[in-house]
C-alpha positions as CSV (number, residue, x, y, z in Angstrom):
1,X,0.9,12.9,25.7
2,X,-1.7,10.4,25.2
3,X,-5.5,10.6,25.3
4,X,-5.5,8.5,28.7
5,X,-2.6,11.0,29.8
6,X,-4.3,14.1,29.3
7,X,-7.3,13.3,31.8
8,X,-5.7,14.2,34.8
9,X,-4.4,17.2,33.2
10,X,-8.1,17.8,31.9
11,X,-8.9,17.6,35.6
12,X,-6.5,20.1,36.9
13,X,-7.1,22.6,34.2
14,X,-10.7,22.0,35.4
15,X,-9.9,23.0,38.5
16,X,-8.3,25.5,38.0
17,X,-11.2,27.6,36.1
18,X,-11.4,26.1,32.4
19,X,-14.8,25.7,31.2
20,X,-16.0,21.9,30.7
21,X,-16.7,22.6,27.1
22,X,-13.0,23.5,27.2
23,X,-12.1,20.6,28.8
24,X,-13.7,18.5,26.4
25,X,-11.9,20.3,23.4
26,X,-8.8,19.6,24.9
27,X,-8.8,16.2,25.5
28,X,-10.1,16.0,21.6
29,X,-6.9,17.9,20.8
30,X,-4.2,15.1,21.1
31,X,-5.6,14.4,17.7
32,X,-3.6,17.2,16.0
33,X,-0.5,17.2,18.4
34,X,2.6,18.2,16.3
35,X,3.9,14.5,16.0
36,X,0.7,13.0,15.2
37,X,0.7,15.4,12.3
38,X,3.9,14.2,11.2
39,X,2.6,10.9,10.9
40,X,-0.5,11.8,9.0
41,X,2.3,13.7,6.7
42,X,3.6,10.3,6.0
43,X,1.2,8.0,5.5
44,X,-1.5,10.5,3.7
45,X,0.7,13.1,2.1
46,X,0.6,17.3,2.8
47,X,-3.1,18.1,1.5
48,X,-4.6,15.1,3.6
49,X,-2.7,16.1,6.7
50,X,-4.0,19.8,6.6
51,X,-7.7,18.5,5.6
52,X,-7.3,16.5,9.2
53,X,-6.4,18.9,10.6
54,X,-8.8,21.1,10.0
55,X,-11.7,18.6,10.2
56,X,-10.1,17.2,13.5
57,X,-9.9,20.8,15.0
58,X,-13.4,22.0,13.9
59,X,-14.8,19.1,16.2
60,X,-13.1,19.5,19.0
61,X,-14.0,23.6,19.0
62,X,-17.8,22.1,17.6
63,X,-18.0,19.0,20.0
64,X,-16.3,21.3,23.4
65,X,-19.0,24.3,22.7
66,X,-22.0,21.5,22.3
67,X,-21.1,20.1,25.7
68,X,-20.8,23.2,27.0
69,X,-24.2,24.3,25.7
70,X,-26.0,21.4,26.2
71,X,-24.7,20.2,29.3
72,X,-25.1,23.6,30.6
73,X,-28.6,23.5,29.8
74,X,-29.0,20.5,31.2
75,X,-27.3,21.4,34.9
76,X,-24.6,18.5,34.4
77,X,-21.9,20.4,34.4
78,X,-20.1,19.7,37.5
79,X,-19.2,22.3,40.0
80,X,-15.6,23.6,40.0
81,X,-12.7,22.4,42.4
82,X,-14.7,19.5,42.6
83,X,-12.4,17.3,40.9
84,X,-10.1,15.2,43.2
85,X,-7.2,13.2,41.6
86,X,-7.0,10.4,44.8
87,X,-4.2,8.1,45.6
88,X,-4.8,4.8,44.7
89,X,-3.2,1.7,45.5
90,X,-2.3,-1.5,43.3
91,X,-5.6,-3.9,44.2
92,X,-6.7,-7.5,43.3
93,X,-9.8,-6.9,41.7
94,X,-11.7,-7.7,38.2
95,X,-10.1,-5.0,35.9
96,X,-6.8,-6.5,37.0
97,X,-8.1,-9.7,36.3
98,X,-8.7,-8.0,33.3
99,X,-6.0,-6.7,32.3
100,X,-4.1,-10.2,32.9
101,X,-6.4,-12.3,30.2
102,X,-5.6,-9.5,28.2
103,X,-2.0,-9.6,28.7
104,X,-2.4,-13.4,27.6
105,X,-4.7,-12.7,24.9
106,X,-1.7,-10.4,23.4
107,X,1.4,-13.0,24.2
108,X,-1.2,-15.5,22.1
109,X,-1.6,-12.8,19.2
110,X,2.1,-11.9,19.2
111,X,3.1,-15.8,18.8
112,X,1.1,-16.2,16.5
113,X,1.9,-13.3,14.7
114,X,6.2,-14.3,14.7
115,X,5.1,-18.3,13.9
116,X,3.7,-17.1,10.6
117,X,5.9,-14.6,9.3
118,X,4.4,-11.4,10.5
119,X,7.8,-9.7,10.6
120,X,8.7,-10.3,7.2
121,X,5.3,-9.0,6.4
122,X,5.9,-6.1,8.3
123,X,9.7,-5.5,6.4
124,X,8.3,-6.1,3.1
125,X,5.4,-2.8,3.8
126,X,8.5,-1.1,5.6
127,X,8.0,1.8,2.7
128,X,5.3,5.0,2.6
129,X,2.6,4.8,0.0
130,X,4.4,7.8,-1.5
131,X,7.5,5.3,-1.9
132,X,5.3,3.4,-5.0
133,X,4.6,6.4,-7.0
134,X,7.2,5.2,-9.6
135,X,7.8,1.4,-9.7
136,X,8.1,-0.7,-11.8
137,X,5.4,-2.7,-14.0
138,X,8.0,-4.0,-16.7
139,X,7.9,-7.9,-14.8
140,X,3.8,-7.8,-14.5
141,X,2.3,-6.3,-17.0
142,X,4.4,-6.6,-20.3
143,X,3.1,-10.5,-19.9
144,X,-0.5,-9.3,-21.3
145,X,-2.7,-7.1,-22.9
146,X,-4.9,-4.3,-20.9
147,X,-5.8,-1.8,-24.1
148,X,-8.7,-0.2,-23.5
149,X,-8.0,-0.6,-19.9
150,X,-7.6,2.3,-17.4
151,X,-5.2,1.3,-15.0
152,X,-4.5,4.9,-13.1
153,X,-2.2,5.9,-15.7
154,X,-0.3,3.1,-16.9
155,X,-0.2,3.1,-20.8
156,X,-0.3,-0.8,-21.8
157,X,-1.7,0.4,-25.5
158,X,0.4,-1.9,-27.9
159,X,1.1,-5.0,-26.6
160,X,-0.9,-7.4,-27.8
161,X,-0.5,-10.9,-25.5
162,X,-4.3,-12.7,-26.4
163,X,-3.1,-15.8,-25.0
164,X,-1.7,-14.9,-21.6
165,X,-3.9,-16.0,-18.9
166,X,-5.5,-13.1,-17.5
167,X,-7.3,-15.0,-14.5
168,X,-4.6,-14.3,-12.1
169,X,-4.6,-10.8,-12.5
170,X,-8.4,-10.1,-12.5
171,X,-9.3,-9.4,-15.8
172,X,-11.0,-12.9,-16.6
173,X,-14.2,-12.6,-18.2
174,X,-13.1,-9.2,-20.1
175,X,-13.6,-8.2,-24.0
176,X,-10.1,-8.0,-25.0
177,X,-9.0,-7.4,-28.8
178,X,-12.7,-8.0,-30.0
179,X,-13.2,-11.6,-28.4
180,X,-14.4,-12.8,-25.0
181,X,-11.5,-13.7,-22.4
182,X,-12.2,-17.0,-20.8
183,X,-9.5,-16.8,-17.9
């Protein structure tokens, strides 16, 4: 269920004797949905996922008791069985208006986006960042010299390539075997 989804449901729950504090929690809940989790899983690995989580459900249960509290307080709390869902009917009127400069706004985007090679883009990320953990530096790096250098992990101690231009990796303007690079 999406976040737009669960506002009717929000409404009948509502209705039928949830508190709004509660309310509000669960519409903050379709952040940790079982799916969604998955997908943190994926792109931020295990530990991420479960700090998420956990962040992601301490605010809904902190953000649903402060609206309870301080809307409470307040007296804007609505009454209960109050909330109608009404029938509505397809109208001419500015959000469809709207939502059709948006639809041509997004055609626009999505040309766009295929004329200068989006896709391929998209194939060449196809993999998690998981998938990189052990690729291959032989073609890049074994061109220069990057001693000294901390490069999360990679050992380049030994090679000694002075002359290589290191400009198009970065590292112009670096002390490198005792004299200053000049890119």
């Amino acid at each position: 269920m999406c976040s737009i989804g669960n506002v009717p449901l929000a409404a009948v729950l509502y209705n039928g004797g949830i508190s709004f504090g509660g309310v509000i929690s669960f519409m903050f809940a379709d952040l940790i949905i079982i799916p969604i989790l998955f997908i943190y899983r994926k792109y931020y690995g295990t530990k991420m996922m479960l700090v998420l989580l956990g962040v992601f459900y301490a605010t809904m249960v902190a953000g649903g008791y402060a609206v309870e509290i301080i809307f409470g307080a307040l007296g804007l709390v609505p009454d209960h069985g109050r909330a109608q869902m009404g029938e509505q009917a397809i109208t001419w009127n500015y959000t469809t208006w709207l939502n059709v400069a948006a639809l041509v706004l997004t055609l626009a985007l999505l040309a766009r986006f295929f004329r200068t090679g989006g896709r391929e883009m998209l194939a060449m990320m196809g993999g998690a960042p998981d998938d990189m953990a052990g690729h291959d530096h032989s073609g890049h790096h074994a061109r220069h010299d990057h001693a000294g250098q901390d490069h999360a992990g990679h050992d380049h101690a030994g090679q000694d390539h002075a002359e290589q231009d290191h400009a198009e990796h970065g590292h112009a303007g670096q002390k490198q075997a005792g004299r200053e690079q000049a890119g």
